[in-house]
N, C-alpha and C positions, 0 to 999 in steps of 0.2 A: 504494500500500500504506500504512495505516493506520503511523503511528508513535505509538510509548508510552513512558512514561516511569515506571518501576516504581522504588519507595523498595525499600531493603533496610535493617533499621534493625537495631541492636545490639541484642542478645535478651539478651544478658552482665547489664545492669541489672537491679537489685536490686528497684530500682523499678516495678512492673508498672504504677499509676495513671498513673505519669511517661509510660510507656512507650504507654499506650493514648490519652491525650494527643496526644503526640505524633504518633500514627498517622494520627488524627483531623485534625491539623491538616495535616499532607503533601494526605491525602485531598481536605479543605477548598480544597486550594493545586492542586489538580490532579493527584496520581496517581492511576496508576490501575490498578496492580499493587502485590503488598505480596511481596517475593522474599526469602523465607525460607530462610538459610543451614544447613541441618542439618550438622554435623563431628563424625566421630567420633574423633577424636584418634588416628587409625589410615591412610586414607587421605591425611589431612592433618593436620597437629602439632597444630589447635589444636581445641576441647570445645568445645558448645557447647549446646542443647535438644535436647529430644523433642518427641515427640506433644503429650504432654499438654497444655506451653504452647501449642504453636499452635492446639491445640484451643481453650483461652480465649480465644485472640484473633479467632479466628474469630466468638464470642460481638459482640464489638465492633468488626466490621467488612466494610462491604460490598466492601471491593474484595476485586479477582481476587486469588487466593491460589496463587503461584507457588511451589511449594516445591523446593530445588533439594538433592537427597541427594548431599554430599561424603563418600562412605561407601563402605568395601568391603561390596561381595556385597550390595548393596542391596534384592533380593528379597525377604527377610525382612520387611522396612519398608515396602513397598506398603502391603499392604493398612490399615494403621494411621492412615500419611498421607492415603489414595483418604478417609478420613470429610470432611475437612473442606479438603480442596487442588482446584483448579481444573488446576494442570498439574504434572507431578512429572517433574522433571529428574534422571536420574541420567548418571554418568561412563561413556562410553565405556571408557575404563582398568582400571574398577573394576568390568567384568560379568564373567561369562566366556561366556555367550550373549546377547548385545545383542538379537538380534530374540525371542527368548523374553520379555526384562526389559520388552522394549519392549509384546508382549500383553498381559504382564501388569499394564498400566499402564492400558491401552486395558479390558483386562474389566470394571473398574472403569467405565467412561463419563469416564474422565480421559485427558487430551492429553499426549502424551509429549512429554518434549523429552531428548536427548542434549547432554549437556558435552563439549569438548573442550580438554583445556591446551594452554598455547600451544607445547607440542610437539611435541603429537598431530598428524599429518596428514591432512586430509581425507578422504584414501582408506578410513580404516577407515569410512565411511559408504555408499561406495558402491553399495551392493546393499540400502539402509536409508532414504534419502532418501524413498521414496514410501509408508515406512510411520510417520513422525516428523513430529509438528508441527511444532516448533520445536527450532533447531541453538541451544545456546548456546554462543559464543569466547569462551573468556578469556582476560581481555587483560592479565591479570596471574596470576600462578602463585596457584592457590588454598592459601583459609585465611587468609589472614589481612586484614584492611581496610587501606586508607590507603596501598596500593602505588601505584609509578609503572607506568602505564601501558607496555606494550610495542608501540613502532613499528613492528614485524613481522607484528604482526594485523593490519595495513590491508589487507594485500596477500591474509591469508588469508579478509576479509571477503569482498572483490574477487572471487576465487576462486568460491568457495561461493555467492555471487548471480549467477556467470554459468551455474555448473551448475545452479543452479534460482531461476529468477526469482521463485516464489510463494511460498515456505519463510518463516516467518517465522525473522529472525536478529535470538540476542538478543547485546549482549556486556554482561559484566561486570569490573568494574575499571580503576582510575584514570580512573572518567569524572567528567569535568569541563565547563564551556561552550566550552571551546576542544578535546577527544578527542571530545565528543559532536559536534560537525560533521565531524570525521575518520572517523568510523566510520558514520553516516549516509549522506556522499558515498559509500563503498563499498560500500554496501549494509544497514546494519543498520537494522531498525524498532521494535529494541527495545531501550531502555537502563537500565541496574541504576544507581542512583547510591546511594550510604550517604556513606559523610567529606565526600562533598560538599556534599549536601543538611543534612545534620544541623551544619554546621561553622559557620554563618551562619544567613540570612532566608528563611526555605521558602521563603517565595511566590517571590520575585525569583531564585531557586538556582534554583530547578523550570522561570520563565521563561524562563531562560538557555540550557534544553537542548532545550527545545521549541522 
């Protein structure tokens, strides 16, 4: 199974030139996912874009455009994201019909993927697994960047790739070159990195997880 390596970069700046820069240069260094954190200050504490910016970014960038809705009731927001998003992640916690949210992702021609915090258990997937791209773990309580890593995901990575070997699994949070070979060995083929990447030397940052 293909392994990837997706930037998630801080939308917060002011600086859009800066920021499109930047994307450019991750790209350049080898990602090859761009995981775009939507918050609405409701499911989780902290604010962060809309549409409309990732819309412009989409203008300046050919990678995959992961968008991942940290949002109640996120139905509303499909269709806005489906213009310009490649897979649109929303929270199991935050549906109240998961396989409807999940259609309605798919009507679009976009690849669903389902969130789970890292206290969510498995089991709300069960009867869902064959109709989901990709499971994304997180491996740190969303909302906010720059968290430690939590050691309890390994075992729930573990889990989740022996009930389906072909699923892509993404995790996000506190990945580093030393949690990115932890969570690989378990099964994951897809990794989110931000404070890591952006904190140092793309190139050599991005080599490390690869």
């Amino acid at each position: 199974m293909d392994k990837k390596i997706i930037i998630s970069p801080s939308l917060l700046a002011a600086d859009f030139s800066k920021l499109r820069e930047e994307i450019a240069e991750v790209e350049k260094f080898g990602a090859e996912y761009l995981h775009l954190d939507v918050m609405d200050g409701n499911f989780v504490p902290n604010i962060s874009y809309g549409a409309p910016v990732i819309s412009s970014l989409r203008k300046h960038s050919n990678l995959v455009f992961d968008v991942h809705l940290m949002v109640n009731e996120p139905d509303y927001l499909i269709k806005d994201f489906a213009q310009f998003s490649d897979i649109i992640t929303v929270h199991a916690e935050a549906v109240k019909h998961l396989n409807r949210t999940i259609q309605l992702i798919k009507s679009f021609g976009k690849k669903a993927g389902v969130a789970l915090n890292p206290s969510t258990p498995l089991d709300v997937l069960k009867y869902e697994l064959k109709n989901i791209d990709m499971v994304l773990i997180m491996t740190v309580n969303p909302g906010f960047g720059g968290q430690k890593f939590i050691p309890e995901m390994i075992q729930k990575i573990k889990d989740l790739r022996e009930i389906d070997k072909n699923i892509d699994i993404e995790v996000d949070g506190g990945i580093n070159d030393e949690t990115a070979k932890l969570v690989k060995e378990a099964g994951a083929n897809i990794l989110v990195a931000g404070s890591y990447i952006f904190s140092g030397d793309y190139k050599k940052k991005i080599e490390s997880l690869k």
